[in-house]
N, C-alpha and C positions, 0 to 999 in steps of 0.2 A: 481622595484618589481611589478610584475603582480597582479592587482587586481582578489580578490576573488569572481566568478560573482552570488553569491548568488543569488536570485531569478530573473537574468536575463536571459530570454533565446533567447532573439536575435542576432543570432548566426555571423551576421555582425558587429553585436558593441561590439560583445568579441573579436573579432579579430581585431578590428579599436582601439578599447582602449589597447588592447594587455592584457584582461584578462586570466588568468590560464585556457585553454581548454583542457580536456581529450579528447583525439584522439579516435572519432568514426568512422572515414570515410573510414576504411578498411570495414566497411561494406553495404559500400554503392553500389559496383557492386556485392554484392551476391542479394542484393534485386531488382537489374536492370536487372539482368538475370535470375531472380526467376518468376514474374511474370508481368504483365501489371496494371491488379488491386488487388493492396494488401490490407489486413487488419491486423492491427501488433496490441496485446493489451497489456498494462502493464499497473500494479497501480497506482493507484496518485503518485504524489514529484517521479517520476524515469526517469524526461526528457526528457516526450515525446514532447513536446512543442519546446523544442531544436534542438533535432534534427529534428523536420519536418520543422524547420528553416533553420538546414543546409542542408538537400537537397534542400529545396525550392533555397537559395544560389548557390547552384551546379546547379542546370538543367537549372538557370534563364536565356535567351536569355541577359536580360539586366545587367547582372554580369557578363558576358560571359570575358569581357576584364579587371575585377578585379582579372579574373582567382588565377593569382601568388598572389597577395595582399590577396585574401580570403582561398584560401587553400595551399598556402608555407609551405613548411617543414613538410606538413602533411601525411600522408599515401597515401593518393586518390591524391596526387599532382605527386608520381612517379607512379599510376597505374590509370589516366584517363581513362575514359570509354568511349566508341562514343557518346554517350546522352548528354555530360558534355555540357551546355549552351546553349541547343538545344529546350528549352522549352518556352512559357509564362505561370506563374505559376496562378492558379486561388486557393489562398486559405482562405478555411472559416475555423472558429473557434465559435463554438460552447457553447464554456464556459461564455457567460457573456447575453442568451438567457433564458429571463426572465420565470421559472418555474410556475409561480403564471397559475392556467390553465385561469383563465379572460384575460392574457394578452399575454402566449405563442403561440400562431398563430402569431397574429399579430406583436410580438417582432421577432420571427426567420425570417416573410416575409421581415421584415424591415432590418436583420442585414446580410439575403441572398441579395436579391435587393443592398443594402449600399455596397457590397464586389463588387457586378458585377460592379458596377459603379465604383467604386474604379479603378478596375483590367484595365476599359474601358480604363481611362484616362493615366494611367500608361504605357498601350500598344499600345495608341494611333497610333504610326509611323508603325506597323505593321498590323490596323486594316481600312478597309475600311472609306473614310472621313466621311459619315453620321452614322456611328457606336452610336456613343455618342445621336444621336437624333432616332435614332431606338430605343434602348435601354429603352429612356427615353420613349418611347411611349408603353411603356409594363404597364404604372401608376401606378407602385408599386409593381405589382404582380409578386415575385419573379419568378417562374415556367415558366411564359411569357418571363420574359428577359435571362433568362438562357436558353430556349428552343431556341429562336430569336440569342445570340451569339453564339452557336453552331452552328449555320444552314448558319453561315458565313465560314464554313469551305473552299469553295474552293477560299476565297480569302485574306488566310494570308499567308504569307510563312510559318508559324512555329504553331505546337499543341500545343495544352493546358494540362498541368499538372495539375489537378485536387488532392488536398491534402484537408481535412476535419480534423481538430483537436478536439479532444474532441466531437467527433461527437455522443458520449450516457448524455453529461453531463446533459442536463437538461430534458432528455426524464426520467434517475436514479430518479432524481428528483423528477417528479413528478409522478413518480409511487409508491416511499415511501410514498405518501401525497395522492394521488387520484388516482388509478387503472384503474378507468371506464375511467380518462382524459387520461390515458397513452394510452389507447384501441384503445380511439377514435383517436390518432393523427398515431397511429402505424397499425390499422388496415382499413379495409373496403376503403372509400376514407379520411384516414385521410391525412393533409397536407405533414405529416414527410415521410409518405408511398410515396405517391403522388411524391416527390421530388425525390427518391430514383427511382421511377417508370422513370423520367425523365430519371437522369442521366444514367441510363440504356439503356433506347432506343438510348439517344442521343450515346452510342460506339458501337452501332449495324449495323450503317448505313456506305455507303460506302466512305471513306474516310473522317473519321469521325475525328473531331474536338480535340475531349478527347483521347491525346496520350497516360495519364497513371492513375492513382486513389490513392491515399493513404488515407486508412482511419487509424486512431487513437483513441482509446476511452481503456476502463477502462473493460469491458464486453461484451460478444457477445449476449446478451439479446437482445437489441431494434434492432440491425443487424437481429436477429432471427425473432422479430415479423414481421420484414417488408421485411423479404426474398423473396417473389413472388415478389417484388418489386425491390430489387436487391440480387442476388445469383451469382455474376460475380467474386466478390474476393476471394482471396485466401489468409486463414489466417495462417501467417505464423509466430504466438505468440509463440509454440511450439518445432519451427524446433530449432534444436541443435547448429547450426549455428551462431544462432542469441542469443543467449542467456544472454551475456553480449554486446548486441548491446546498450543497456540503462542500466544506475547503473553503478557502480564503483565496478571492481573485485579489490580483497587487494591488486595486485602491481601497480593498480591506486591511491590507497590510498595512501601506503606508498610512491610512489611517490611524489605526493602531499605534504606530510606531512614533507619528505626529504626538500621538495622545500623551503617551508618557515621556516623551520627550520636554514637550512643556510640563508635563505634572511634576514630572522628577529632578528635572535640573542636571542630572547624572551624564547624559549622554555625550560621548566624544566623539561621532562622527555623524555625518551628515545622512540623511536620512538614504538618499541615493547612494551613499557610500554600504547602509544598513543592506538596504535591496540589493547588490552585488553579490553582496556576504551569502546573503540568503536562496537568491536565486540557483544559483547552479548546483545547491544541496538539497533545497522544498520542493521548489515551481515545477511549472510545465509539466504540467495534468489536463488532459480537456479525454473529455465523457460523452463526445459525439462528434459526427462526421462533421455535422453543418454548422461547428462551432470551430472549425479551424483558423478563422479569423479575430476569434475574440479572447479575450484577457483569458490566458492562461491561469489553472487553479495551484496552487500551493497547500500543502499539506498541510491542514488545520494545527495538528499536533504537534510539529515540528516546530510552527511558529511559534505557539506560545511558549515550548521548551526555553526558544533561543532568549524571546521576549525575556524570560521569567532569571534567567541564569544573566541578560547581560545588563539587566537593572540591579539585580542584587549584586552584582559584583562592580555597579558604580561605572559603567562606562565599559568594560572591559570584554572582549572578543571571548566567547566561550569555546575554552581549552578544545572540548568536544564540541562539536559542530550537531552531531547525530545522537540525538537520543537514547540512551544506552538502551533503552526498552526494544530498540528495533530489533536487536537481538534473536529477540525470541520470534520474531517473523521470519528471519531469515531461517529458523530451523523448520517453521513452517513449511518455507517453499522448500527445503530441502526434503523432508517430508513426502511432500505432494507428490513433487515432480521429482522420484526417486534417482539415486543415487544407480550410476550405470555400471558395474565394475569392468564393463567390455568398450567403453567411449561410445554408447550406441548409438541412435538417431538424435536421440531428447538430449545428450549430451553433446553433441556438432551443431545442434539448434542452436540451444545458448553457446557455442563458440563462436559463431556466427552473427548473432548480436550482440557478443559482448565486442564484436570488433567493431561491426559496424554502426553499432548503435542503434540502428533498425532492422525489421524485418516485413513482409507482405503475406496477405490471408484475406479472409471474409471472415470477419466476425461470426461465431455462431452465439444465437440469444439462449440458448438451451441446447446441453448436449449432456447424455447420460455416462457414467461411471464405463460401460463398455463399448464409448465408442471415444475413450479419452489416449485411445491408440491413434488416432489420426490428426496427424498435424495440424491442422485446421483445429480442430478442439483444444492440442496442448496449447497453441498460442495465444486461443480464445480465453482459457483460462490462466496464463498468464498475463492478460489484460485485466482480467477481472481480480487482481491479484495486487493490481497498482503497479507490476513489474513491465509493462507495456500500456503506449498511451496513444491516444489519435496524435498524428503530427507530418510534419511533410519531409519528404526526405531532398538533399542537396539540389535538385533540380524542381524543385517547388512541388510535387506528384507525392499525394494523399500517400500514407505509409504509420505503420505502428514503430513507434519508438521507444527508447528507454528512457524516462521523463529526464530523470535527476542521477546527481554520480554519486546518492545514498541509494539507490536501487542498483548504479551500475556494482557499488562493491557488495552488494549481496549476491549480485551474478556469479561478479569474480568470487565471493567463497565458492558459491556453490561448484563455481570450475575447477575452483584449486583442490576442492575434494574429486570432482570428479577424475582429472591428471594425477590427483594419490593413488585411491583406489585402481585406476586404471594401468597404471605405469609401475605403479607397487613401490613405489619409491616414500622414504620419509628424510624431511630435511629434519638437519641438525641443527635444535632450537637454541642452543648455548652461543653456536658460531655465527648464525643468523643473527641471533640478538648484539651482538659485535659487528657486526656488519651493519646494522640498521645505526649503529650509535655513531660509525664512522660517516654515515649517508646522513644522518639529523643532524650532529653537531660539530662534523670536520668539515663540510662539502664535499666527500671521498666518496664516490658511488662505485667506482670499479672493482672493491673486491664485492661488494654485492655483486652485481652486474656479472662477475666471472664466475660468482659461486652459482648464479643461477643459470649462465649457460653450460657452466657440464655438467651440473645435474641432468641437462636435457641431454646434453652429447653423450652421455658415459651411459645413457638409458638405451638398451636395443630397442625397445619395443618401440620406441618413438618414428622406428621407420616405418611403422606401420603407416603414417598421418602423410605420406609424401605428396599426396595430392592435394593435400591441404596445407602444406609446407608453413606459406607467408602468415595465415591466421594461427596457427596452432602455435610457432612461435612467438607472434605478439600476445595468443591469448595467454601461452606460460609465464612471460615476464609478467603480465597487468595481474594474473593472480597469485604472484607472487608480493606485487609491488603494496596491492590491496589487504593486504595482512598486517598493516601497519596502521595502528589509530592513530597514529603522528600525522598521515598521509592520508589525502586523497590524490588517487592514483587516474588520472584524466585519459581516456583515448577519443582520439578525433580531435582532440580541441581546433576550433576555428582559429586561425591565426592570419595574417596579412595574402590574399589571393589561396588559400590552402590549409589543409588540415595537420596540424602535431601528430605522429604515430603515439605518443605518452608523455601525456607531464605530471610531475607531482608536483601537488603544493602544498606545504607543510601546514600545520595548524597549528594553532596556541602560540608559544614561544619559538617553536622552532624558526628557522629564517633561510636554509638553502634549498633553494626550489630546483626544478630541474627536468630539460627540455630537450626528449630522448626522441630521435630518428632513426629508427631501422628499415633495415632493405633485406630483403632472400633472395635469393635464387639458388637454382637448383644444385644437387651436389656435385652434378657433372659440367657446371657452368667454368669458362676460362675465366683466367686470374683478370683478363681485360673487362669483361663483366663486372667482377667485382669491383675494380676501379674504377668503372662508369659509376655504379653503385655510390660508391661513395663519394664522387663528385657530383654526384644529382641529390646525394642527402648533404654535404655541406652547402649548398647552393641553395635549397629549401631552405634550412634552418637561418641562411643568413636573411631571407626573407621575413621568414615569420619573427625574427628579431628584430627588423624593422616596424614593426607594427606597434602604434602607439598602445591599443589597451595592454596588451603583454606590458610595456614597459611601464605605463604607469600605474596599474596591477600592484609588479614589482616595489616600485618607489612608495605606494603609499604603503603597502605592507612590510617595506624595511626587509625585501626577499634580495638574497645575493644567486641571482638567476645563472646556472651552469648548464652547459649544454653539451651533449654527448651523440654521437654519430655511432650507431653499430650496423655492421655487417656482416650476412649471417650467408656461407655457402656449406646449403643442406642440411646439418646439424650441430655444424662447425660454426664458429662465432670468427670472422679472419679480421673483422674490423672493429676495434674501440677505444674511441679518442673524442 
């Protein structure tokens, strides 16, 4: 049985160990004959690492005669390209360059320098004999020794493939943390500029060294700032083409899940029953406009998590759903897209799609550090972020979405810090955590439910939001609700003719679910209001109760589905039942 290669992505030892590999490599001659220097982006956990492994694999001169061993029975094994093994690969990765700004010069000259020497020795039989002591006589200085192996061009037989992994990772970094450090290394003669400055000149000259370029990273930001520096690539994040060139569309999954299904003997539920599970936590990822009709992508990383956790446990539903690793993304976007202590713009943005689950812009393909003030760039870069995805909104009309409700509760942390800092308010985590036990294991949600509407009422400042009444109170409960790994905390859910204001659905063990309706109006609204109010959300909810998936959801999960009605006039909660 083929191992699961969960967090490996060396794309020669999945193939040497004979792990389970999804077949990428029919897209490896659209981006050979696309262009010379590409720049290709996608989110964290989506594979990039991988596959700039298996081209590096494909072009290597010195895999050139593992050919059949490394890509048999694979797609690009019956439609070789002429480039196949024709390269020495030169790549750096970016990911493990120390962000601290005291040490980042010095750690990227150290771990650019370490590669070229690396590469030297590697490619020793095709590089001139004193190669290795040239090299070393650059004493450190990354830019020297990279300038100096280039300029050996007319004495190897074969170019250099130049690939760059995670080549924004620790510039992201340190622009969350220190701005003026991001500046200095991206602008004027900062070294990151400087280096980009190189590799430019060096595919200018004539019969130049660097055959081809792959860059990979997460956003086209720190590419933007250092563009007088290099503007040679072509990014090719967007083209339609490539759209599930990384991630897993469903009939990789289901493949997949087929696979070890019979291999294992283990599995207890139906394969459709698996894709359910999966979908509304992975899927629904698309990475271009003119692909809004075709098989939605899922989050490479996430599946194999689930894959790997509910074989080894024999059949069983994995407790955690989300990866704990994502974690540390979310601190990212926290990060990035800083923290408002005033609710400012960037902070009513995400209130706004955390309710509605969409939002509208023009992509921009490139947008630099100071002009990540204009809404159009934050959201572009939330797209590029995997926190926003191509998708259509309720009336069928093109719209960016929030893919999966593992992204929507990264939102909601990030709201529910935003509503701390902003409101100044801290809950009491001994009495929460009481209340969440009576919400998971009694089906009791209303001392939750109470404890979270006067923390909003007993707050003045919250009359600041009155124009925004209806979303500010559903966004406080949903980042409320989202605080809980027991729970994912659902808005909008699609239900019979109409959408749920909030549902949770419990995970692992847990079993009471629950199927929340709220209504606002304003504080100067009559009590007859209210009571339309609440007879147009018990009327709703008897509807979307009628709806077979809801119900048999419920049944096959063994969920004791509760349903609760609130009513909210102004800051006042006057309905819950």
């Amino acid at each position: 049985m083929r191992l699961i290669p969960y967090g490996e992505t060396d794309y020669v030892t999945i193939r040497k160990e004979n792990s389970y590999y999804v077949d990428k490599t029919a897209f490896i001659p659209y981006f050979e004959n696309a262009a010379k220097y590409i720049m290709f982006l996608r989110p964290r956990r989506f594979g990039k690492t991988l596959f700039m492994n298996t081209l590096a694999a494909y072009y290597d001169v010195l895999e050139k005669d593992n050919y059949e061993q490394n890509f048999g029975g694979l797609d690009i094994y019956n439609n070789t390209t002429p480039k196949q093994g024709q390269y020495m690969i030169l790549k750096f990765s970016f990911a493990s360059v120390d962000s601290n700004k005291n040490n980042v010069q010095e750690s990227f000259n150290t771990q650019v320098f370490d590669t070229i020497t690396a590469f030297v020795n590697r490619y020793e039989k095709y590089l001139p004999e004193n190669t290795a002591e040239y090299i070393a006589g650059a004493n450190g200085k990354s830019n020297i020794a990279l300038t100096r192996l280039i300029h050996l061009s007319n004495k190897t037989p074969y170019q250099i493939y130049i690939m760059i992994d995670e080549y924004d990772n620790f510039a992201n970094t340190l622009f969350s943390t220190d701005e003026d450090a991001y500046k200095d290394l991206t602008h004027g003669d900062g070294f990151f500029r400087l280096f980009f400055n190189v590799l430019k000149e060096l595919t200018s000259t004539n019969n130049a060294l660097i055959g081809r370029i792959f860059i990979s990273g997460v956003s086209p930001l720190t590419l933007s700032d250092v563009t007088s520096g290099f503007n040679i690539a072509l990014n090719l994040s967007i083209d339609a083409n490539l759209n599930a060139a990384m991630g897993f569309a469903e009939s990789e999954v289901r493949a997949m899940l087929e696979y070890y299904r019979d291999e294992t003997g283990v599995f207890k539920h139906s394969i459709d029953e698996l894709i359910n599970i999966m979908k509304p936590v992975y899927d629904n990822y698309c990475f271009s406009s003119g692909m809004l009709d075709a098989e939605r992508v899922f989050n490479s990383d996430m599946v194999l998590y689930f894959i790997t956790n509910y074989k080894s446990q024999k059949g069983r539903i994995p407790e955690k759903l989300v990866d704990p690793n994502i974690s540390t993304d979310f601190f990212k976007i926290e990060k990035m897209v800083k923290i408002e202590k005033d609710f400012g713009e960037k902070s009513r943005i995400i209130m706004d799609i955390v309710n509605t689950g969409k939002t509208y812009f023009e992509l921009n393909p490139e947008f630099a550090i100071a002009e990540l003030s204009l809404v159009s760039n934050l959201k572009s870069l939330l797209y590029y972020m995997g926190l926003l995805s191509y998708g259509m909104d309720e009336n069928g009309y093109p719209a960016f979405v929030v893919p999966n409700e593992t992204v929507r509760q990264q939102y909601c942390r990030y709201l529910a810090k935003c509503y701390s800092e902003s409101l100044g308010w801290r809950t009491d985590s001994i009495l929460l955590d009481s209340y969440w036990e009576k919400l998971s294991f009694y089906g009791d949600c209303k001392p939750m439910i109470s404890y979270i509407a006067s923390v909003m009422c007993e707050n003045s400042s919250v009359r600041d939001f009155d124009s925004q009444g209806e979303f500010f109170v559903k966004g406080f409960f949903l980042s409320h609700f989202c605080k809980s790994s027991g729970y994912l905390a659902y808005t909008e859910l699609e239900a019979d003719h109409g959408y749920t204001d909030l549902f949770l659905e419990p995970l692992g063990y847990k079993r009471h679910a629950y199927m929340i309706e709220l209504k606002y109006c304003k504080k100067n609204s009559s009590d007859d209001t209210v009571a339309k109010l609440k007879a147009d959300a018990n009327a709703q909810m008897q509807r979307y109760l009628a709806d077979h998936r809801i119900a048999e959801k419920c049944t096959n999960r063994k969920w004791e589905l509760h349903t609760v009605v609130i009513v909210f006039r102004g800051w006042k909660m006057e309905v819950m039942e």
